[in-house]
FITILUM-947111 format. One record per residue (C-alpha): residue in one letter; x, y, z; residue number from 1. Coordinates in nm, 3 decimals. Example, Ala and Ser with C-alpha at 12.3 -4.5 7.8 and 13.67 -1.06 7.14 Angstrom:
<sites>
{res=A	X=1.230	Y=-0.450	Z=0.780	n=1}
{res=S	X=1.367	Y=-0.106	Z=0.714	n=2}
</sites>
This chain:
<sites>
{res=X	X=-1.702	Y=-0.802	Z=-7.276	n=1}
{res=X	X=-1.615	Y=-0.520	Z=-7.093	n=2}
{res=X	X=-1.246	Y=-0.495	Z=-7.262	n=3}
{res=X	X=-1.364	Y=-0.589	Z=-7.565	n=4}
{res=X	X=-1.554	Y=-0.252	Z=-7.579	n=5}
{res=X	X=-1.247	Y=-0.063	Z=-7.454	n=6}
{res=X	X=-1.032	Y=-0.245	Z=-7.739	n=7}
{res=X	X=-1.276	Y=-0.171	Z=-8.006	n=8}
{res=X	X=-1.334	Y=0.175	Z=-7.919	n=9}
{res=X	X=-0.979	Y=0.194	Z=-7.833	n=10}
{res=X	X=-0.898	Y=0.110	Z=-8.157	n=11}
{res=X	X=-1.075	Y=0.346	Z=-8.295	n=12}
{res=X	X=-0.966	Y=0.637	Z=-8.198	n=13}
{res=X	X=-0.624	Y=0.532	Z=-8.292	n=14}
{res=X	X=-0.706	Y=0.514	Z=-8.612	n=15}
{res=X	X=-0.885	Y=0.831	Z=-8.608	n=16}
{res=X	X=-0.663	Y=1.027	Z=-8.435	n=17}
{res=X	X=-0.371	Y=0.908	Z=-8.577	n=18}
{res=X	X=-0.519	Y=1.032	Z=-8.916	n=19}
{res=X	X=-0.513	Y=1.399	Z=-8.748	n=20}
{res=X	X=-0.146	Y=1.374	Z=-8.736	n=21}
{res=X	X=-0.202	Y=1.330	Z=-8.308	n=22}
{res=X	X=0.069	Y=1.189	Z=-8.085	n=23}
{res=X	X=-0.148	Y=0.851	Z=-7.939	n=24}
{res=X	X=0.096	Y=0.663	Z=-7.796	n=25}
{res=X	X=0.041	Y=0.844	Z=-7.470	n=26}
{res=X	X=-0.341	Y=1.042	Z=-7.516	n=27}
{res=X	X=-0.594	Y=1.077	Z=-7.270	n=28}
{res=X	X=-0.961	Y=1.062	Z=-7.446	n=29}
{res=X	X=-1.251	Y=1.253	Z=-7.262	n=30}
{res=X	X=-1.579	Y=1.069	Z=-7.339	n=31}
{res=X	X=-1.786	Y=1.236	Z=-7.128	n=32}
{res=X	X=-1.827	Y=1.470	Z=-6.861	n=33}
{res=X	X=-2.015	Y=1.536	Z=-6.545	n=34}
{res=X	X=-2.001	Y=1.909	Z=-6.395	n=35}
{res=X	X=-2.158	Y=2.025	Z=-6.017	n=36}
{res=X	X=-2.089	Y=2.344	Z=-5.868	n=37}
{res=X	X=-2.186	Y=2.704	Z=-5.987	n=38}
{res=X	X=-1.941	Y=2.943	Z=-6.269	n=39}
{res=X	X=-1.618	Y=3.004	Z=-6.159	n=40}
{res=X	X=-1.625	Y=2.704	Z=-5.863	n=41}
{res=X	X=-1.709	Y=2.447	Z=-6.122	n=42}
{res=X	X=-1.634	Y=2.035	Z=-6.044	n=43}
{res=X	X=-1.527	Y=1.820	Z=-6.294	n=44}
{res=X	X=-1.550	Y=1.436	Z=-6.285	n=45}
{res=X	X=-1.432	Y=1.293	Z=-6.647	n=46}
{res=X	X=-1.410	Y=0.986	Z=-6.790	n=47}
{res=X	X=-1.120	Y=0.885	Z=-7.031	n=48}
{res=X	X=-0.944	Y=0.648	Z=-7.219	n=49}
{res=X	X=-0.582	Y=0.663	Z=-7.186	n=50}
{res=X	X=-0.443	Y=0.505	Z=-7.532	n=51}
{res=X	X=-0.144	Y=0.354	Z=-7.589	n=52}
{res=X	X=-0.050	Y=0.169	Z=-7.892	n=53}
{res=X	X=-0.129	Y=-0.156	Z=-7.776	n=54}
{res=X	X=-0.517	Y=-0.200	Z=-7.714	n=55}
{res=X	X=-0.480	Y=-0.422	Z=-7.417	n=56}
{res=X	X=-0.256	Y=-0.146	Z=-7.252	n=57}
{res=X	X=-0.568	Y=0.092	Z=-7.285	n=58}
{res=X	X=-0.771	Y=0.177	Z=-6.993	n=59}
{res=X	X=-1.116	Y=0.393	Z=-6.879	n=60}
{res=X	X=-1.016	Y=0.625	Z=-6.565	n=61}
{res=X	X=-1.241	Y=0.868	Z=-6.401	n=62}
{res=X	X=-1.047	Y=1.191	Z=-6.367	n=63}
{res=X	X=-1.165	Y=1.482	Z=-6.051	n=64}
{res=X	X=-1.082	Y=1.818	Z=-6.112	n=65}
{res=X	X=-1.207	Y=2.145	Z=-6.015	n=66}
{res=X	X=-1.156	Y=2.523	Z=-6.232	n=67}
{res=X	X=-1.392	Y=2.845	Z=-6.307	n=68}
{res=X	X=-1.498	Y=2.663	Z=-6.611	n=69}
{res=X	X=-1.520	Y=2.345	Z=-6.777	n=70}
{res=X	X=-1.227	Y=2.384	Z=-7.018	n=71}
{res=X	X=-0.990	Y=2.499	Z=-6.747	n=72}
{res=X	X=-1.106	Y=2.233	Z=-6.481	n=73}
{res=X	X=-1.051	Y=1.961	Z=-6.764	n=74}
{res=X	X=-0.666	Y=2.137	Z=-6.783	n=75}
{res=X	X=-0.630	Y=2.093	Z=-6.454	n=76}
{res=X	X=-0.638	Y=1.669	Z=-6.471	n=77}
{res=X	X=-0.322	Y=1.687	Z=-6.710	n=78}
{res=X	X=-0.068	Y=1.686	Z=-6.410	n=79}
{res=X	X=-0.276	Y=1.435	Z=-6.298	n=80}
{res=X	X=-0.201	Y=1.221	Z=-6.606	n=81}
{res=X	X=0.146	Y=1.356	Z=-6.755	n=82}
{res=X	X=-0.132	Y=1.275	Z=-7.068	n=83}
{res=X	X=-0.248	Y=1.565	Z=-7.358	n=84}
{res=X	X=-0.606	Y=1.550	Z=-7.306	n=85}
{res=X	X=-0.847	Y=1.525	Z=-7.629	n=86}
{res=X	X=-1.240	Y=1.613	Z=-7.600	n=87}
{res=X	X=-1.294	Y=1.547	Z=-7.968	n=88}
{res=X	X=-1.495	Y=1.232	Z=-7.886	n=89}
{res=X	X=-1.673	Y=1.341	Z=-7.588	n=90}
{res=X	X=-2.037	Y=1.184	Z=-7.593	n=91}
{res=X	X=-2.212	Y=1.337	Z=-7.306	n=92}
{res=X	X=-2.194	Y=1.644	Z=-7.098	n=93}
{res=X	X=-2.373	Y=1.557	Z=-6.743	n=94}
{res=X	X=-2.500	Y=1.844	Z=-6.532	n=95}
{res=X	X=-2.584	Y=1.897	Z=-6.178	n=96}
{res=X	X=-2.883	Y=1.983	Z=-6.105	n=97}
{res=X	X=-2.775	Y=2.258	Z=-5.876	n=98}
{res=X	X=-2.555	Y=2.385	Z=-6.170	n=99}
{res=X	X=-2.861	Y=2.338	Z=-6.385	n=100}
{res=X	X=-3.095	Y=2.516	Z=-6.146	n=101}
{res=X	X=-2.769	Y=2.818	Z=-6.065	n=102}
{res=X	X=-2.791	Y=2.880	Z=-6.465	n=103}
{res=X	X=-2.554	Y=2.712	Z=-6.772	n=104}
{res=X	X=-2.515	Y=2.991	Z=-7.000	n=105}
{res=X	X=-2.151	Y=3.050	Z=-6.916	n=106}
{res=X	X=-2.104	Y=2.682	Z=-6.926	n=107}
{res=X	X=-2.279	Y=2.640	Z=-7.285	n=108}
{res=X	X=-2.056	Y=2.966	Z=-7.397	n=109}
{res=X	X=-1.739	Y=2.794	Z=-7.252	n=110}
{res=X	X=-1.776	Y=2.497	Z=-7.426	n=111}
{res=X	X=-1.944	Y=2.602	Z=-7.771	n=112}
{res=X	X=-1.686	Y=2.894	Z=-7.777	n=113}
{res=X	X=-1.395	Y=2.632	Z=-7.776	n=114}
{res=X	X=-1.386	Y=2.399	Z=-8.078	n=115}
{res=X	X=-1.172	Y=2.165	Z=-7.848	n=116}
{res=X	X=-1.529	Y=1.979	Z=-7.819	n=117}
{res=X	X=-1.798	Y=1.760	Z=-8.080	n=118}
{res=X	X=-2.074	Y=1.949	Z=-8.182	n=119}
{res=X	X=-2.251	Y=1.640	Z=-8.130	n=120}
{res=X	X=-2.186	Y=1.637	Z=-7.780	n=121}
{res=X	X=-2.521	Y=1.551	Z=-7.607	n=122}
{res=X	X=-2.635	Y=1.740	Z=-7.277	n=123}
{res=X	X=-2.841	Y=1.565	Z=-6.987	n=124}
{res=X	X=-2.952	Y=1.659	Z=-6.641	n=125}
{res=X	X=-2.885	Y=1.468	Z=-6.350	n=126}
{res=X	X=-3.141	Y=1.477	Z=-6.095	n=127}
{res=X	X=-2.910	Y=1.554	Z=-5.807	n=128}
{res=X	X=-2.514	Y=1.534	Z=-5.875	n=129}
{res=X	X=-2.350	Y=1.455	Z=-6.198	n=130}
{res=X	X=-2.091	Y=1.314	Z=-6.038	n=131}
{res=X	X=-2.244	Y=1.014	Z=-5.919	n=132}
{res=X	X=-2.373	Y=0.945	Z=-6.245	n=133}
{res=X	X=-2.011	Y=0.947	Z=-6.387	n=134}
{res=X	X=-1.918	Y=0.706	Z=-6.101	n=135}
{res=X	X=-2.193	Y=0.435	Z=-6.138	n=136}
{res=X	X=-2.055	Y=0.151	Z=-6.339	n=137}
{res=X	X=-2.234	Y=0.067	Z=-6.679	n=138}
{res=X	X=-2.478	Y=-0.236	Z=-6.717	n=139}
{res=X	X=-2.315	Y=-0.373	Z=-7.025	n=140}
{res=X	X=-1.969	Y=-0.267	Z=-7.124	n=141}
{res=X	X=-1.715	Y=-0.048	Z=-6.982	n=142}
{res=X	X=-1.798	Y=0.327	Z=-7.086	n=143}
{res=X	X=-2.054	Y=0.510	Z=-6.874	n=144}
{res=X	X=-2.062	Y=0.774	Z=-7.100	n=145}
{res=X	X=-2.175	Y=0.581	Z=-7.432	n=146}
{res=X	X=-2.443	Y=0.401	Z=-7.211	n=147}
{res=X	X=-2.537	Y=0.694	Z=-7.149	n=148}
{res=X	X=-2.549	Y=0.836	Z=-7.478	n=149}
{res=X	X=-2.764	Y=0.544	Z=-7.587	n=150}
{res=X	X=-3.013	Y=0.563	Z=-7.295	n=151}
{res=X	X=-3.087	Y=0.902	Z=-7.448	n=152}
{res=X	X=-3.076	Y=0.847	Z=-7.805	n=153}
{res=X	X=-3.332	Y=0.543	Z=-7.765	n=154}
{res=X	X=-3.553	Y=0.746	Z=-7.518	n=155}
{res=X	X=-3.597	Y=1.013	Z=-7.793	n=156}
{res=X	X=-3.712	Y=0.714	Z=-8.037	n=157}
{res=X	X=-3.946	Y=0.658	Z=-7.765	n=158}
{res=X	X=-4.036	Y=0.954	Z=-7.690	n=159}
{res=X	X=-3.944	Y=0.879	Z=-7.328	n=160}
{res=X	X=-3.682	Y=1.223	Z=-7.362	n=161}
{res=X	X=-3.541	Y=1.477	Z=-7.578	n=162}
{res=X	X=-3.225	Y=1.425	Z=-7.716	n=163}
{res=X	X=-3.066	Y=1.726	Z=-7.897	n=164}
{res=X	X=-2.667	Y=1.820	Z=-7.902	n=165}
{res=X	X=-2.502	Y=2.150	Z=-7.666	n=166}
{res=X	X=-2.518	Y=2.367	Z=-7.959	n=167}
{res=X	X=-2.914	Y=2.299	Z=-8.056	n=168}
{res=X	X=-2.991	Y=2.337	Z=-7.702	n=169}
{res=X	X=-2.830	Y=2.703	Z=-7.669	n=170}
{res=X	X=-2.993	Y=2.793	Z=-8.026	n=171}
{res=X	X=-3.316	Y=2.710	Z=-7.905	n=172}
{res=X	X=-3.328	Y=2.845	Z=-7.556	n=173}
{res=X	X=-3.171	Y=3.153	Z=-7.726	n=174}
{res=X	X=-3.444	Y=3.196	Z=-7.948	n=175}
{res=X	X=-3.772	Y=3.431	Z=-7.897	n=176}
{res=X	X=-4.063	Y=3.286	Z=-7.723	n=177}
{res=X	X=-3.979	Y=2.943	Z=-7.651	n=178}
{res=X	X=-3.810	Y=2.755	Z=-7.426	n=179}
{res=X	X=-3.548	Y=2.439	Z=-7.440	n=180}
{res=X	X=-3.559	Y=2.075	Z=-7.288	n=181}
{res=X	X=-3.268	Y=1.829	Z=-7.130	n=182}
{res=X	X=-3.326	Y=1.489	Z=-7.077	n=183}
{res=X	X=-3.280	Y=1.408	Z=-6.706	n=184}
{res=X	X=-3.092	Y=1.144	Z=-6.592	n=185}
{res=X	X=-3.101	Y=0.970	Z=-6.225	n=186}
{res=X	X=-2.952	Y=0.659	Z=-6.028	n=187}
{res=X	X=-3.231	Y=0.346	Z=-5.965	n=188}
{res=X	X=-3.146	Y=0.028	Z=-5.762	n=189}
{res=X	X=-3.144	Y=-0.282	Z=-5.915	n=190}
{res=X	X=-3.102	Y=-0.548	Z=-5.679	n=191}
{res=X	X=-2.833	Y=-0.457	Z=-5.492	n=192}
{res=X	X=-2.635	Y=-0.227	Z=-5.769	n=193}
{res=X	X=-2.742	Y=0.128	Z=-5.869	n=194}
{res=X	X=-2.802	Y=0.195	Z=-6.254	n=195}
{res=X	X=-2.814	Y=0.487	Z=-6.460	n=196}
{res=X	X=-3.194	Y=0.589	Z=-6.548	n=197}
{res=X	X=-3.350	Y=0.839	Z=-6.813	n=198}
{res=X	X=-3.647	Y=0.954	Z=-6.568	n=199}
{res=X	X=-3.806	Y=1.240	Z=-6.748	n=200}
{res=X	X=-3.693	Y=1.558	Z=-6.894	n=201}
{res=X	X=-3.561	Y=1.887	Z=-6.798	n=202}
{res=X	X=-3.751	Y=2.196	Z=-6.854	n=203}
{res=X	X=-3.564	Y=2.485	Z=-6.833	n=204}
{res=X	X=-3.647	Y=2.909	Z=-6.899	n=205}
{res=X	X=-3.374	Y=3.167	Z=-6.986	n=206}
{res=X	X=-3.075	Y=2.873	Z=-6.945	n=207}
{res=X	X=-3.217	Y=2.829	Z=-6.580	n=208}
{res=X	X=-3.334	Y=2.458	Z=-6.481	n=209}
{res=X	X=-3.745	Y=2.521	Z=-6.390	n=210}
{res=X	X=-3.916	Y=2.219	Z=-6.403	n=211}
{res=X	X=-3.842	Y=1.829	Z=-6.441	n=212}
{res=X	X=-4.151	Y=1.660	Z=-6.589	n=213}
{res=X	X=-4.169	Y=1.250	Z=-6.512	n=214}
{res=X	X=-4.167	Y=0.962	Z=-6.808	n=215}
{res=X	X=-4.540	Y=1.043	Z=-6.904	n=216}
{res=X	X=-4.516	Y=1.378	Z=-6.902	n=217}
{res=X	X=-4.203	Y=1.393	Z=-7.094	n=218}
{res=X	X=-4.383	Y=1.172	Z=-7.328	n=219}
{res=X	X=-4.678	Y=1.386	Z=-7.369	n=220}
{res=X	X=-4.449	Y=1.682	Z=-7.434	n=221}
{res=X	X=-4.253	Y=1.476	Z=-7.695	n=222}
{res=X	X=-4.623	Y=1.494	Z=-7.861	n=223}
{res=X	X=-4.705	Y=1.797	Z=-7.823	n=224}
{res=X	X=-4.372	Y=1.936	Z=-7.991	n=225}
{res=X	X=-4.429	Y=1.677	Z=-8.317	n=226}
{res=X	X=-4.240	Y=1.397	Z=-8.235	n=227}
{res=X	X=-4.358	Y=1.022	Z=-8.341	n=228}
{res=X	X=-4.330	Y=0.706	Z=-8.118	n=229}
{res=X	X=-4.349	Y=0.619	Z=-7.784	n=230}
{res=X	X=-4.696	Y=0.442	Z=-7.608	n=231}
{res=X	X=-4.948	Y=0.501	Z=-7.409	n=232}
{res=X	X=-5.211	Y=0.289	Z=-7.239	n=233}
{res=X	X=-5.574	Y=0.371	Z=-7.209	n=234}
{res=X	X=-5.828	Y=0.181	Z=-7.067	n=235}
{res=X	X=-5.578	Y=-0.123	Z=-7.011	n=236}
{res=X	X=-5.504	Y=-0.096	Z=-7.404	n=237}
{res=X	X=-5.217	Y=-0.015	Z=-7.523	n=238}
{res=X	X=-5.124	Y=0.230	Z=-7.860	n=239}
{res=X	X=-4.822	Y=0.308	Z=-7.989	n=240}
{res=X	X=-4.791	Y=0.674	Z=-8.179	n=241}
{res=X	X=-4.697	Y=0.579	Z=-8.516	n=242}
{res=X	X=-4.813	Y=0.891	Z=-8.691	n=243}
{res=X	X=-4.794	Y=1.270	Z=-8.528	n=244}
{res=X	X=-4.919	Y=1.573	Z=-8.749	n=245}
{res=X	X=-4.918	Y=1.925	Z=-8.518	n=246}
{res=X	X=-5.089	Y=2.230	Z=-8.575	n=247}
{res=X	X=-4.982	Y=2.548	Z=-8.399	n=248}
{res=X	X=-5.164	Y=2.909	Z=-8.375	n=249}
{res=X	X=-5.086	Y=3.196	Z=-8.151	n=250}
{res=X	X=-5.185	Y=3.537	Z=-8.113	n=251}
{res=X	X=-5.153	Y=3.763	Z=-7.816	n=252}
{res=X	X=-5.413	Y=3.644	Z=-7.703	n=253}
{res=X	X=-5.468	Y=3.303	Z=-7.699	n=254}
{res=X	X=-5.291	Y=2.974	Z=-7.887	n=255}
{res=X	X=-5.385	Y=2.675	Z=-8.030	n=256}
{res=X	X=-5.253	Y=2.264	Z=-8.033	n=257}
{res=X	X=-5.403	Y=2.026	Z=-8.268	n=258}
{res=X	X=-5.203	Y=1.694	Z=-8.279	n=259}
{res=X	X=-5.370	Y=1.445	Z=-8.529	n=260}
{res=X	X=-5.242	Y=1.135	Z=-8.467	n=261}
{res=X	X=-5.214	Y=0.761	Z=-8.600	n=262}
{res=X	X=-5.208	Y=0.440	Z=-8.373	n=263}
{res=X	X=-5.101	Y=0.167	Z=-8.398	n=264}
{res=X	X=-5.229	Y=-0.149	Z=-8.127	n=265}
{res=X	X=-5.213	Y=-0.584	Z=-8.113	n=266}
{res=X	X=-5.532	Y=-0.643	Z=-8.034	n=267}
{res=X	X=-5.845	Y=-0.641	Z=-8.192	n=268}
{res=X	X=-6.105	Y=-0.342	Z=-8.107	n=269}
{res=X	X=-6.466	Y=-0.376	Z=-8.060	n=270}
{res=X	X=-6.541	Y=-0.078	Z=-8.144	n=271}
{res=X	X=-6.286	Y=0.174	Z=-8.294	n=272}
{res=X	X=-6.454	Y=0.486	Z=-8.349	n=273}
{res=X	X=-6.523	Y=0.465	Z=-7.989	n=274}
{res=X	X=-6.178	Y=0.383	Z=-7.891	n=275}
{res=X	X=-6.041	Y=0.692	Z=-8.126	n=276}
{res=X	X=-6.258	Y=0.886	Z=-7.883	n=277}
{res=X	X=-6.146	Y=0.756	Z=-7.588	n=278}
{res=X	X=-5.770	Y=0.797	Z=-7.633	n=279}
{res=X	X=-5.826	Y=1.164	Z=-7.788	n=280}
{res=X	X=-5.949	Y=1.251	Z=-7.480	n=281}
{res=X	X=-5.767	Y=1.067	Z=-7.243	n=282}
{res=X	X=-5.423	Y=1.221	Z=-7.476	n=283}
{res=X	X=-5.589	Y=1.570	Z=-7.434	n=284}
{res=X	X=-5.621	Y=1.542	Z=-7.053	n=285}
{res=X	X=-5.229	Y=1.427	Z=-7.035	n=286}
{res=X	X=-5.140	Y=1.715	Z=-7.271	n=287}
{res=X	X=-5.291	Y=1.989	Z=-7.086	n=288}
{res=X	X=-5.213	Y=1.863	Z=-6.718	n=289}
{res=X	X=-4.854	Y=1.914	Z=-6.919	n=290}
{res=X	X=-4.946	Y=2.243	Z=-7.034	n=291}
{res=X	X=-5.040	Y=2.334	Z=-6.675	n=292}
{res=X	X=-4.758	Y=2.236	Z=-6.533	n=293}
{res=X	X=-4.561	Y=2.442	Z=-6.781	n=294}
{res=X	X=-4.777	Y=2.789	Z=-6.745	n=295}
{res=X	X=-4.709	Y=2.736	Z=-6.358	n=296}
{res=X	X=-4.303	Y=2.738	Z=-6.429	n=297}
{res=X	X=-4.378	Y=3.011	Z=-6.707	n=298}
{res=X	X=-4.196	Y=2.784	Z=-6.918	n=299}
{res=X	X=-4.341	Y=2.832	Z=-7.311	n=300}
{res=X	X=-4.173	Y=2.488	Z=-7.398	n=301}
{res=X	X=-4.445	Y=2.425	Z=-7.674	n=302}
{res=X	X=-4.356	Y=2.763	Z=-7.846	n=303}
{res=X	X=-4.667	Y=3.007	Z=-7.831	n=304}
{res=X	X=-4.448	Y=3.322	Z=-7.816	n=305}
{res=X	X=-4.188	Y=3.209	Z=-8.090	n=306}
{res=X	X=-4.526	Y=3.211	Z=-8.319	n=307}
{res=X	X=-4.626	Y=3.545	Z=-8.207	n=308}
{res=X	X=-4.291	Y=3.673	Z=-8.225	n=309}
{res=X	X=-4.275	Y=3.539	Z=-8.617	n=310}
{res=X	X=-4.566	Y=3.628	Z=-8.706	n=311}
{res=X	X=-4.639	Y=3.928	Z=-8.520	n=312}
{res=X	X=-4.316	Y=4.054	Z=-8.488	n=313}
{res=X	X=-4.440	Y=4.449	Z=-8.337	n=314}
{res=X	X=-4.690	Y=4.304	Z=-8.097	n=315}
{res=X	X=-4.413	Y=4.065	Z=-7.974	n=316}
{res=X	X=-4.234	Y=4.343	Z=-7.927	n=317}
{res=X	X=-4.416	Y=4.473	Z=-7.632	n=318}
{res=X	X=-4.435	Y=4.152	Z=-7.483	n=319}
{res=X	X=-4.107	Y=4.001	Z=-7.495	n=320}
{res=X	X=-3.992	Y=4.119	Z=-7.140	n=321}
{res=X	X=-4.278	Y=3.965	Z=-6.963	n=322}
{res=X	X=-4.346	Y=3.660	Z=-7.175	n=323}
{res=X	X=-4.259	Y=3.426	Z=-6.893	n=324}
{res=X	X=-4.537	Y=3.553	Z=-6.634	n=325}
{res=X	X=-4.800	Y=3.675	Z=-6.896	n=326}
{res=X	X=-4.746	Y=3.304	Z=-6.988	n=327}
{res=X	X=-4.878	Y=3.208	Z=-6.685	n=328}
{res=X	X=-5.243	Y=3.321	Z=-6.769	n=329}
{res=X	X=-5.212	Y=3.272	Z=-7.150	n=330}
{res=X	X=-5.508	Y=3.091	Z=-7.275	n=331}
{res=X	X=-5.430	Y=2.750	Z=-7.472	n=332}
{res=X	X=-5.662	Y=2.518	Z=-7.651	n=333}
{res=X	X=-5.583	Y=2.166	Z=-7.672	n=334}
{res=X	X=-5.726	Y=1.960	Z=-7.930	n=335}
{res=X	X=-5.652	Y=1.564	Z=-8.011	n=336}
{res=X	X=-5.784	Y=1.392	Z=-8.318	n=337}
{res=X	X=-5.721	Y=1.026	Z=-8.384	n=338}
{res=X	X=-5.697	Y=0.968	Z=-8.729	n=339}
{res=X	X=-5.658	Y=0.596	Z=-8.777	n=340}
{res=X	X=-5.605	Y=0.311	Z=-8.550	n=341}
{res=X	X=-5.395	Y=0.003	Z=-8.722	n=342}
{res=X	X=-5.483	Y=-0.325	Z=-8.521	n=343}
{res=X	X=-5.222	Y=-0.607	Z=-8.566	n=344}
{res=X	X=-4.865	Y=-0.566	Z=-8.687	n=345}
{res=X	X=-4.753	Y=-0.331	Z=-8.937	n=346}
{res=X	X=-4.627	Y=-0.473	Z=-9.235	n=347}
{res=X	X=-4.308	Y=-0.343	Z=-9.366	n=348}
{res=X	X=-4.275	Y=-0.502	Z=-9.728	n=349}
{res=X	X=-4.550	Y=-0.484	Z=-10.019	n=350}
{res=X	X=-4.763	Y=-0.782	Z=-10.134	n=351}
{res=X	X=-4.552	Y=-0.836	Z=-10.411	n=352}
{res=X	X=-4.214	Y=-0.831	Z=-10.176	n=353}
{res=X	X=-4.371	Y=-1.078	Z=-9.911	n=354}
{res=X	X=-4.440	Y=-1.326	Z=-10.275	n=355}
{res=X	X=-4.116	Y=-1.283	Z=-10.398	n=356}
{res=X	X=-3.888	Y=-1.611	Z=-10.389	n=357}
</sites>
């Protein structure tokens, strides 16, 4: 199994690169890449296919290099090689968490600045080096890097993590009054192997790593920004967040969160206007220990300020340089409503689909 998903991705990018007019018979293929170490002392651990023509002659290698940046460590594995190097189908971007923590501005310019990589390329967090995410072997298949990618794309469908690509990450942090989120990524034993892990996500203020909040505080955070899915468990009951509707106000001196959710659950309920009531508040307890946790890092991940700055673009003015501690002591109300609770499965087809022949 593990060829087989070298061959078919293998072929692949034969196919597609070929199509670009690119020289395969001999091509290194970056599909992902882990980074530790602060600007201009960056390391590099990559892993790559090296095509040839024939699929069975294809191989995954995990290439060490070290440079001031990303693009010129990467350079710096072609002697390695004797290969060209392509980064067009890199998947995921894996950073320390000491480079997180040092700052990744110049690393986000680097890369964005260079159309040598996907805008799709998908940034994580690793909760101590990225490099020993790189090196853990896969569960299933052969690529580290698209397990990865899946681990985060299915955690966002979960709400377990965020999932957004390099370029939507430095748009956001970038923006007024609100703060961006990594997934972050960590190494758990199973039996006696180590496997990759999506264990929370990544808080970070002005492209500086603040905060890493666990699976059910990422998941609470997931809600509180508008996002769908996921479960939680209250009372030894267990919902599943099929509906999410999010209401945000903000002045300069106080904001507001109203999530108004729909539920989903298997079992049967007693009594469920009492049960709406008891997940609304056990949601708004999880929701503002969240909130806490983010005043304490001054990290506006919800986006109070971005609605003062819209809105109240001259007030904003005065406050932009000192968002981060006045958000400290900014005053937030938190307010859940449960709107319906759906017992049983959810059907997916109409009557008159489920009594067609």
């Amino acid at each position: 199994m593990r060829k087989d998903t070298i061959f078919f991705l293998s072929g692949c990018l034969l196919i597609a690169l070929s199509g670009c007019g690119k020289d395969v018979s001999s091509l290194t293929v970056v599909t992902g890449v882990g980074i530790d170490g602060i600007e201009q002392d960056y390391q590099i651990t990559a892993e790559a296919i090296q095509l040839t023509h024939s699929d069975e002659e294809s191989q995954s290698i995990l290439l060490h290099a070290a440079g001031q940046s990303m693009t010129e460590g990467l350079n710096h594995t072609v002697p390695m090689t004797g290969r060209p190097l392509h980064c067009g189908h890199a998947q995921v971007l894996v950073i320390g968490h000491g480079t997180a923590s040092y700052g990744v501005e110049s690393l986000l310019t680097d890369i964005l600045g260079d159309n040598s990589y996907p805008v799709s390329l998908l940034p994580v967090v690793a909760e101590h080096g990225a490099a020993e995410i790189m090196e853990t072997k896969p569960v299933v298949g052969t690529l580290g890097s698209t397990e990865l990618e899946k681990l985060v794309t299915r955690g966002q469908a979960t709400c377990t993590n965020p999932a957004e690509p390099a370029v939507s990450f430095f748009q956001r942090v970038k923006a007024p009054g609100i703060e961006a989120v990594l997934p972050c990524v960590a190494l758990r034993h199973n039996g006696e192997t180590q496997v990759r892990e999506i264990v929370g996500t990544a808080v970070f203020r002005d492209m500086r790593l603040k905060k890493i909040l666990d699976v059910e505080e990422s998941r609470a955070l997931m809600w509180m920004l508008g996002r769908r899915g996921g479960e939680l468990t209250v009372d030894g009951t267990l919902f599943r967040v099929v509906g999410n509707q999010r209401t945000l106000t903000a002045d300069t001196g106080s904001g507001t969160l109203r999530l108004r959710l729909d539920l989903q659950t298997y079992v049967p309920l007693d009594n469920p206007e009492n049960w709406k009531q008891r997940v609304a508040l056990a949601l708004r307890e999880r929701c503002g220990g969240v909130m806490e946790q983010l005043r304490q890092a001054g990290c506006d991940a919800v986006g109070f300020g971005n609605l003062v700055y819209r809105r109240m673009p001259g007030d904003w003015a005065a406050l932009q340089e000192d968002w981060a501690v006045l958000f400290q002591d900014y005053p937030v109300t938190i307010s859940v409503e449960i709107v319906s609770v759906r017992e049983g499965r959810i059907e997916t087809k109409t009557a008159g689909e489920r009594m067609a022949p």
